[in-house]
C-alpha positions in Angstrom: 62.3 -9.3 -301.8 65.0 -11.7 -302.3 65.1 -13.4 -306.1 64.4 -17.3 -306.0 66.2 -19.3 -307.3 66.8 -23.2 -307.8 69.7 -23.8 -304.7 67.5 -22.8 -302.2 65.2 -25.9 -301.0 61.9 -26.0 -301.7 60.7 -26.5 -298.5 62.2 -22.5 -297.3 60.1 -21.0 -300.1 57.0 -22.9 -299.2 57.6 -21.7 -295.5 57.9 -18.5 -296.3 54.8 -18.5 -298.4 52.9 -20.3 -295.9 54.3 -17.7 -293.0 53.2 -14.9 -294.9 49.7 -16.3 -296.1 48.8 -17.1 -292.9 50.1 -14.0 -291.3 47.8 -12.4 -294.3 44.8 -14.0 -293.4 45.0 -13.9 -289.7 45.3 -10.4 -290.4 42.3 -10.0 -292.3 40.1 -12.1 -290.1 40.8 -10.3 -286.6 37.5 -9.6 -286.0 36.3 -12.9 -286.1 36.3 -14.9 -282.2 39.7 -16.6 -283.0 42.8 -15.8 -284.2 44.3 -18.9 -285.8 42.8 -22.7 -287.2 40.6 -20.9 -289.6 41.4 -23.8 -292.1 41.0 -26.7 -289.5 37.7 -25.7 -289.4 36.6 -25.4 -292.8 38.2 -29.3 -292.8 36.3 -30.7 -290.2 32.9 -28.9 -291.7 34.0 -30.6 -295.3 34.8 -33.9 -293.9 31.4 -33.7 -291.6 31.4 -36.5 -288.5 35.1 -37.0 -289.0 37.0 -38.2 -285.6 40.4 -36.3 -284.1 42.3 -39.4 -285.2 40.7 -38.9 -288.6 41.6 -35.3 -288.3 45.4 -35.6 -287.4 45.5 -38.4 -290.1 44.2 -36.3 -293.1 46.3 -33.3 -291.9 49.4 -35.8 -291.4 49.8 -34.0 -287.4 50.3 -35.8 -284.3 47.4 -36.4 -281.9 48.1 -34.3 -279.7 48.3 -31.3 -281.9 45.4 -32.5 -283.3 43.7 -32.3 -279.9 45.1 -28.8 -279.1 43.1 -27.9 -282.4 40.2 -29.4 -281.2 40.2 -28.1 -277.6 40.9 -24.8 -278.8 38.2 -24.6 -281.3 35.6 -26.1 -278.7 36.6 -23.5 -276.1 35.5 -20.9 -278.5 32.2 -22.7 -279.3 33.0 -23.3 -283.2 33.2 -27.2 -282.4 31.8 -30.0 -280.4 32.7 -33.6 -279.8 29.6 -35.9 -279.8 30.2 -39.6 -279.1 30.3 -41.8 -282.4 27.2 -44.1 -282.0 28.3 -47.0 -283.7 31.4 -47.1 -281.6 31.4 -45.6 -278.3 35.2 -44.9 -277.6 35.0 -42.6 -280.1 33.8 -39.3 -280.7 32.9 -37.5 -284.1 33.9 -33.6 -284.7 30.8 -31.2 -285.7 30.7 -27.8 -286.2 28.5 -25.9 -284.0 25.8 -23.2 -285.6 28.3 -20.3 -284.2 31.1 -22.3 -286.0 29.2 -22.5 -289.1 28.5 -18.7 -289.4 32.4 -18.2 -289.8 33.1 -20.4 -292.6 31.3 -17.9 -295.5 33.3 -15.2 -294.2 36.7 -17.8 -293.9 36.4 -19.0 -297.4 35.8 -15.6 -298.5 38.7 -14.2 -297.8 40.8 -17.6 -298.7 39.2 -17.4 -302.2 40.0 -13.7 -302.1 43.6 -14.6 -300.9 44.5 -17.2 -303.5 43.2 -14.8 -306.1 45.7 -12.2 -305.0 48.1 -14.5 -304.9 48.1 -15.6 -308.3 47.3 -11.9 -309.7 49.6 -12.2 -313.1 49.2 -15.6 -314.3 46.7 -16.8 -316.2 44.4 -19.7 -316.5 46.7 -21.9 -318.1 49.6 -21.1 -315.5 47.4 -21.7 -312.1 46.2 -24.9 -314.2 49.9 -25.6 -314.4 50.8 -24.6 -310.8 48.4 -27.0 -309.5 49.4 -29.7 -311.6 52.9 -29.8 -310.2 52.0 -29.1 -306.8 50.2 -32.1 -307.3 53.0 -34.0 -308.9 55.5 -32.9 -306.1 52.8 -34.1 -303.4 52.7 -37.4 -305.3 56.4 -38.2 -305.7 56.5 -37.4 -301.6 53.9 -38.2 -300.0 55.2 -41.8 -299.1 58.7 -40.8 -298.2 59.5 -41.7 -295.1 59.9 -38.7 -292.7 60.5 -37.4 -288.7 57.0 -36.3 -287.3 57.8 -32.2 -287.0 55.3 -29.9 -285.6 54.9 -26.5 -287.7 53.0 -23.8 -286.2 52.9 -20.4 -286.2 52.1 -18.0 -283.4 50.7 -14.5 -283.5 52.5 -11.9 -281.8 50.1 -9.2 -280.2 
């Protein structure tokens, strides 16, 4: 494992950690009925009724990526679309029962995942993690950026 150190960019360390955590948790979910957007639709079950546009807003993705999401999770039954009643050019995102019997099992091994990830530090040092994740979102979030499309594929 190569040391880090503070010439590299951020942004190569957190695509390396989020490569690898994702690679991890696929992993450890392949017997579920889908092999990727585990945490797209624990997001949609949080934010219940939201719409796609909602969706690729809160997850700052293009529609369209947003909609592959969406199609692909409805394919495998996890997710309907059911038209907005108060406006009907719209439809809201629900979780469907067979969708709702992953998430225990998906935020199981997240928790279980994040724990292993911070194995060593202590309380005071995850507090402190999170606080300048936070910070770093913060003093970003309103830079102004080119739309990119990160994804990763799984290899069989």
């Amino acid at each position: 494992m190569q040391r880090l150190d503070n010439r590299t960019p951020l942004g190569f360390y957190f695509r390396l950690l989020s490569k690898k955590y994702a690679g991890v948790l696929t992993l450890r979910l392949a017997d579920l009925e889908i092999d990727r957007y585990y945490f797209y639709l624990l997001i949609i079950y949080q934010n219940d009724r939201m719409t796609q546009q909602e969706l690729a807003d809160y997850l700052k993705i293009d529609k369209a990526f947003a909609m592959k999401i969406v199609n692909y999770l409805s394919e495998h039954g996890l997710l309907e679309r059911r038209q907005n009643p108060s406006d009907k050019r719209k439809h809201l995102l629900a979780v469907t029962p067979e969708g709702e019997k992953l998430l225990p099992l998906i935020e199981k091994e997240m928790h279980n995942l994040n724990r292993e990830a911070m194995a060593g530090l202590n309380q005071d040092q995850i507090a402190a993690f999170y606080t300048v994740l936070q910070k770093m979102w913060c003093n970003m979030y309103n830079m102004p950026e080119e739309e990119l499309e990160l994804y990763f594929k799984l290899y069989k």
